[in-house]
N, C-alpha and C positions, 0 to 999 in steps of 0.2 A: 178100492180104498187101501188094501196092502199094499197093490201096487205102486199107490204113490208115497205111504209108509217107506218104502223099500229104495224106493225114488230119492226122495232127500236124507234116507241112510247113505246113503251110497254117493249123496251128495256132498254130505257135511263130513263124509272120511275123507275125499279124494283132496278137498278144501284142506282139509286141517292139515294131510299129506304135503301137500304143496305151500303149507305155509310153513311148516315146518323144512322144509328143503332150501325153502329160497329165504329163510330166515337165518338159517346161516350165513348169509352175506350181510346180516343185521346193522354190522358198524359202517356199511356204507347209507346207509339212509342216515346215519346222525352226523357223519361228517361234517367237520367247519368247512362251507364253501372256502372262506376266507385263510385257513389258517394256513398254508402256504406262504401268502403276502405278508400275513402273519408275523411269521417266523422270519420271512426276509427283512423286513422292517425293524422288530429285534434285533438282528445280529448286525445290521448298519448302525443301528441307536447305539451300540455294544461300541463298536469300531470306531464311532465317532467321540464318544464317552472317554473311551482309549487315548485319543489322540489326542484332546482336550486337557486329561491328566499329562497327557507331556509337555503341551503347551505351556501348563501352571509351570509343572516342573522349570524350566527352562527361565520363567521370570526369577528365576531366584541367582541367575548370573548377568554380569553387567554386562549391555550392550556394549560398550567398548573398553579396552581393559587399562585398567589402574593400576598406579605405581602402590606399592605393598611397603614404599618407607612414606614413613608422615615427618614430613618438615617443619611440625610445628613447634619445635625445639631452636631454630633459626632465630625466630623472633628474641628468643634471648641472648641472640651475640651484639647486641646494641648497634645493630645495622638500621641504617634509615631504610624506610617505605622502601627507595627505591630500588635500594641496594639487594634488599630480601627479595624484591621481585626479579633482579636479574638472576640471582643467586638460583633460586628455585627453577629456572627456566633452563639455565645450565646444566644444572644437576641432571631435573629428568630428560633433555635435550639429549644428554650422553651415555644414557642408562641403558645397561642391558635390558634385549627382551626377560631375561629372567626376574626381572624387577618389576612386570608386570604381570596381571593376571584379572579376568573373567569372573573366574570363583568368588565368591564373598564368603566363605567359610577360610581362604589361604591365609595361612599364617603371616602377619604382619612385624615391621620392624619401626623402630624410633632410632632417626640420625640425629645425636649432639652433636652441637659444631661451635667451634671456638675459633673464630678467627681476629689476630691482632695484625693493624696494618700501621706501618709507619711510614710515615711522607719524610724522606729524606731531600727533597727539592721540587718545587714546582715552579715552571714557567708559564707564562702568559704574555702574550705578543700577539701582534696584529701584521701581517700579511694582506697583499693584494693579489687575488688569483680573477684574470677575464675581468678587469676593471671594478674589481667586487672587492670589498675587506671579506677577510677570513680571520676570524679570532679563534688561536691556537692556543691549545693547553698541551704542556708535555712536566708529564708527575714522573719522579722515579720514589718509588716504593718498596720496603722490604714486609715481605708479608709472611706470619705463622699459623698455620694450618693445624687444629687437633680436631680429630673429629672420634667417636666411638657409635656403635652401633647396639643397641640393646632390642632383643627379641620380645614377646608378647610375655612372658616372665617378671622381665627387666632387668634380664642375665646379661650381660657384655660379652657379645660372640664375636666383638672384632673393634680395633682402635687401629687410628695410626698419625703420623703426623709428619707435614707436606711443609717444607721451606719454598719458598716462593720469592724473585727478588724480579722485578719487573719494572720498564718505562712504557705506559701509558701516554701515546699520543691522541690527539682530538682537536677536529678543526670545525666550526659552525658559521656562516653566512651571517646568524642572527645577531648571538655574543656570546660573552664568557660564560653566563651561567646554561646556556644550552650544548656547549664546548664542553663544560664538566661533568652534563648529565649523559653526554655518548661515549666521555671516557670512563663513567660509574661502569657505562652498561659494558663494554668493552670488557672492564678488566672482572667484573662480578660473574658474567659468562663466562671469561676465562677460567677464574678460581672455580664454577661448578661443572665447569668441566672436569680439571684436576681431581677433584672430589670423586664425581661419578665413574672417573676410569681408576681413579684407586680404588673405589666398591665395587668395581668389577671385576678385579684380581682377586677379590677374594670373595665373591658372591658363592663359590660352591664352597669353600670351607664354612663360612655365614650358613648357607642352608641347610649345612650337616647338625647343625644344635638345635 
């Protein structure tokens, strides 16, 4: 009977001994099998989260970039429809790249434009070109150009004013009234062109206000 006393004395040390030993490696029995993949899965969700806020970021600039003058000050030089539409095509046709921009926060401008044109002669005559009438129009024209620039203020950082004396030729298959809508376009392109290289000479003194 002591004997077997002595027995599971000597049983329940060595036990306790060894569990106390190999219980110090304790935090590996509670290990996350998982937490590795875990943690890799995080830091991808992180990365992509990331990249995600750049994305938004980036919708906040315009896919293709825009003229930074507004022409809606045009409508008031008493130009017909179609005159204002060549007018406008000229203009930014001729513009510097510095006239345009991406950013929607860049600072923008408003172009007044004053133009007076006088018809000092116009012709109209018919021609046969390749067994075909052709109905010609030729205008001679003296034209006054003012125009001023005013900032997001509506400070005036730049004016100037362009003399303009021109003959406008135009010929049409059709007839005269189709003859005087390709000599609108003709000379309305003309005049925004003039415009837009005179806003160009002075686009960096303009960007300095």
């Amino acid at each position: 009977m002591k004997s077997f006393v002595l027995y599971l004395t000597i049983f329940f040390v060595v036990a306790t001994t060894l569990r106390g030993i190999f219980g110090l490696d304790r935090y590996r029995f509670y290990e996350n099998p998982n937490l590795k993949k875990k943690l890799a899965e995080n830091k991808k969700h992180k990365k992509r989260a990331t990249t995600h806020k750049f994305l938004n970021l980036k919708k906040f600039k315009f896919d293709k970039a825009t003229p930074i003058l507004e022409y809606s000050s045009i409508f008031g030089t008493k130009l017909l429809p179609i005159e204002q539409k060549y007018l406008q095509e000229g203009i930014k046709k001729h513009l510097a790249k510095e006239w345009f921009t991406k950013t929607q926060n860049r600072d923008k401008y408003k172009l007044v434009l004053n133009i007076r044109k006088h018809d000092i002669s116009t012709h109209r005559y018919i021609t046969m070109h390749k067994g075909k009438r052709r109905y010609r129009i030729d205008q001679k024209s003296n034209i006054r150009i003012t125009y001023k620039v005013l900032n997001s203020n509506g400070v005036v950082v730049a004016k100037a004013f362009i003399p303009y004396n021109v003959i406008i030729k135009a010929a049409s298959y059709w007839d005269f009234i189709e003859s005087e809508r390709l000599a609108k376009k003709r000379l309305y392109l003309i005049i925004g062109e003039k415009i837009a290289n005179s806003l160009n000479s002075k686009r960096f003194y303009i960007f300095k206000h």
